[in-house]
N, C-alpha and C positions, 0 to 999 in steps of 0.2 A: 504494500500500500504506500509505501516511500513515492507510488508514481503522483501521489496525489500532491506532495509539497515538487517534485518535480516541475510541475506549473507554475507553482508561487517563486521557488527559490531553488532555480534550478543551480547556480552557482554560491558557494557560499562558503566561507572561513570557518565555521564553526558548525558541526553537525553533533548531536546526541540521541542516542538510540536504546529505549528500554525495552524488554518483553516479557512476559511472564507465561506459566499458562496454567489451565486449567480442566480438572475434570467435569464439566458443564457445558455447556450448548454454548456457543456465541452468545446469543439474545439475553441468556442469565446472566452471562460474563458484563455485558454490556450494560445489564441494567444495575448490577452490583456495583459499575465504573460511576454511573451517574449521580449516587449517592455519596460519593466518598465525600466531606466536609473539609475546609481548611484545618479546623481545630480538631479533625483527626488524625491530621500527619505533624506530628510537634515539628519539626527539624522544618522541612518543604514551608507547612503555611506560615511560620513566623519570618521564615525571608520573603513568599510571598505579602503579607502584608506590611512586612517593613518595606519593599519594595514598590506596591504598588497601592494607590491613592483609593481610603473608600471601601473597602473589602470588610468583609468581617468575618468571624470566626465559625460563625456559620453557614456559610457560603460553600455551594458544592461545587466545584474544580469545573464540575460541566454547569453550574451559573458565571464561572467569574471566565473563562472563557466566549463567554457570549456579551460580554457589559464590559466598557469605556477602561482598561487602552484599548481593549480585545474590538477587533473587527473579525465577524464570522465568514472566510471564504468561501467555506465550502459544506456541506452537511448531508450527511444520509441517516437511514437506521442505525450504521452504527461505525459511523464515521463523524469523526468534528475536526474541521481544520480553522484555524482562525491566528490572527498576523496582529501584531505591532509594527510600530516605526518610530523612533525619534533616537535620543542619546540616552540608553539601558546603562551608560555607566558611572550617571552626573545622582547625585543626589536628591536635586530638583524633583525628580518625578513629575515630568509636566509634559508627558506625551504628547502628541498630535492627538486630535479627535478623526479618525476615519470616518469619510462617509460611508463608504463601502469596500465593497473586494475590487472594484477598479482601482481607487486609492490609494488604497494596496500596492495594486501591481506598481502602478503609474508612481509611487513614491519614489523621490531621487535627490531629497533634497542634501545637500554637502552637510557633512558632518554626523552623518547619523546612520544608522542600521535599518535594516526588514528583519524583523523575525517572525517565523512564520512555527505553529507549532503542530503535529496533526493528533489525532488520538481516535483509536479504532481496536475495533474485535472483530474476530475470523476463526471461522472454522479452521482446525486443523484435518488432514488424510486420516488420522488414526480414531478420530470423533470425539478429540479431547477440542477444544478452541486456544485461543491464543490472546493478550491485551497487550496495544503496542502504544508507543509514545515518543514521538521522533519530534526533534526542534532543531530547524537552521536557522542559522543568520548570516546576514548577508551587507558587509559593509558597501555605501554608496559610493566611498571613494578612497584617497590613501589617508589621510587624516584618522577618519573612521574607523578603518585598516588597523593601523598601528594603535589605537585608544581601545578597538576590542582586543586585541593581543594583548594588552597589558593586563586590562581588569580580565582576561581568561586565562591569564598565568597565574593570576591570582587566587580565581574562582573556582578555573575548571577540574582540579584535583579534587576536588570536593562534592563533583557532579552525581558522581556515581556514588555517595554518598547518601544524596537526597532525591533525585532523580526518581529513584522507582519507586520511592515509599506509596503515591497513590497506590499505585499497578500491584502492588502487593496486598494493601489492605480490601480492594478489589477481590482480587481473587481468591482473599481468608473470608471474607464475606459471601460471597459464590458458591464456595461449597460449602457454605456453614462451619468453617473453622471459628469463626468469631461468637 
């Protein structure tokens, strides 16, 4: 399903890529994903809300991708893909407001980033399913460039860290581990 940020961000300096899976249908996996809450994952939602304006602790991961930096690109049953844009590494937190997924695409402006993030379940061959979570970003220019390189030399060790905590409480919830 990578083909899907392929359109938004097909070139890009920074990729991250989680998956998980499970004994459960797609459709449970997926409906188990849209529950997860900020103030479920400690690590994830407390940079999530240190980071972005306006969120609260009970906000599910599929609300806060859908509401302001978040623009929705793309959406099926059990896909969500939805993009940012501005400067992810100033403290300001004063994103652009997107109108849409053209906006999106169409952003360029000097000094700042696309990131585009997807999130999806899938059958697997063996009739287990799968939860994925992939994020690129995509500097607009050389400025950009070198100012994500630094705060992800800083950050990116750390990704994998926090990175999959949804996709995991996901799928303890799914099959009833929780």
């Amino acid at each position: 399903m990578s083909e899907a940020l392929d359109h938004w961000v097909p070139d890009y300096s920074v990729r991250t890529y989680h998956r998980r899976e499970a004994t459960v249908d797609q459709a449970a996996l997926w409906r188990a994903a849209t529950t997860i809450r900020l103030a479920d994952t400690r690590r994830l939602g407390k940079l999530v809300s240190w980071r972005i304006p306006d969120v609260h602790p009970s906000q599910t991961y599929h609300e806060l991708f859908r509401a302001y930096p978040f623009t929705v690109l793309e959406e099926t049953d059990d896909l969500l893909v939805s993009g940012l844009c501005g400067k992810i590494w100033t403290l300001a937190r004063d994103y652009p407001r997107l109108a849409d997924a053209d906006a999106f695409a169409d952003w360029d402006e000097r000094g700042t980033v696309r990131v585009a993030f997807a999130h999806w379940a899938r059958e697997r061959e063996d009739g287990t399913s799968e939860l994925c979570s992939e994020a690129r970003v995509h500097a607009v220019d050389t400025t950009a460039r070198l100012r994500l390189k630094a705060i992800w030399a800083l950050l990116g060790p750390f990704e994998r860290l926090v990175g999959a905590e949804p996709l995991e409480l996901a799928v303890s919830r799914a099959t009833g581990a929780t």
